[in-house]
C-alpha positions as CSV (number, residue, x, y, z in Angstrom):
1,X,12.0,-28.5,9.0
2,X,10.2,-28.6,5.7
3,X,6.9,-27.0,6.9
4,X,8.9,-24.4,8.7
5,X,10.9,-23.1,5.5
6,X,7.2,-23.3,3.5
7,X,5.8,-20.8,6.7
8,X,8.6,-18.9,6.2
9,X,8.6,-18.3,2.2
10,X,4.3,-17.4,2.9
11,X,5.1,-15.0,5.3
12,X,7.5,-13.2,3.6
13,X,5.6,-13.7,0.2
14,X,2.3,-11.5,2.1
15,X,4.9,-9.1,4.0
16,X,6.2,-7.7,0.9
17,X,3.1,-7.8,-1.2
18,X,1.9,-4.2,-1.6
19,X,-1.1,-2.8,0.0
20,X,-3.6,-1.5,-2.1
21,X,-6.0,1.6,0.0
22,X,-8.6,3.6,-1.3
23,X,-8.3,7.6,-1.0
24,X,-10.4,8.4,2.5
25,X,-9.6,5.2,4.2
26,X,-9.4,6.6,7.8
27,X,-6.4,4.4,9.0
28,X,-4.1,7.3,6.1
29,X,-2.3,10.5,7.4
30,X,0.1,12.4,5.6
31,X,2.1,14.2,8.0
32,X,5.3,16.2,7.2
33,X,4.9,15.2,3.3
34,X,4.6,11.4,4.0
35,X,1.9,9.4,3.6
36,X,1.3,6.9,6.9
37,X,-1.1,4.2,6.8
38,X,-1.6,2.8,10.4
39,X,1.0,4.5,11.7
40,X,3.2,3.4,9.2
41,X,5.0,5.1,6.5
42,X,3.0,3.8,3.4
43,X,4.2,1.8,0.6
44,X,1.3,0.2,-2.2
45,X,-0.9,2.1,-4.2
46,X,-3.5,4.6,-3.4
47,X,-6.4,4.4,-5.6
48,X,-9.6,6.6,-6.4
49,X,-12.4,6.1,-8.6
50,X,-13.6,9.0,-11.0
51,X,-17.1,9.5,-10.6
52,X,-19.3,9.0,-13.7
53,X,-16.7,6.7,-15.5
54,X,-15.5,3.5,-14.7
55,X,-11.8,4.6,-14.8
56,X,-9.8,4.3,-11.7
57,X,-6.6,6.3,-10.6
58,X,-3.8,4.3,-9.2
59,X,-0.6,6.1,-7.4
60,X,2.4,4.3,-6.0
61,X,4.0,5.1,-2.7
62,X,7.3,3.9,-1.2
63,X,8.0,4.7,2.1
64,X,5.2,7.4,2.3
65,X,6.6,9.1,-1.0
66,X,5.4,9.0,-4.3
67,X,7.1,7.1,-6.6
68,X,7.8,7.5,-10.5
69,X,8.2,5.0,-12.8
């Protein structure tokens, strides 16, 4: 019983960690406004380097929709 409730806290602990992608991953599709990633309405962060610096640009999604913080 006790291993069972410790698989059940990890696996809800990595389902509702957020994905982090990179801009051009080919598994992305924004369709009707929405971002989908595998098919999936996308919730994480979508993130892009700026070439010639070593910043990095990081936007949040939930449920395929930008978010604002």
């Amino acid at each position: 019983m006790k291993k069972l409730l410790i698989l059940c806290i990890a696996l809800l602990f990595v389902a509702c960690m957020k994905k982090e992608v990179e801009v051009g991953n080919p598994n992305l599709d924004l369709k009707n406004g929405k971002l989908y990633y595998k098919e999936k309405l996308f919730t994480g962060n979508l993130t892009t380097k700026i070439p010639l610096t070593d910043k990095e640009v990081k936007i949040s999604y939930k449920d395929g929709l930008i978010t604002t913080k």
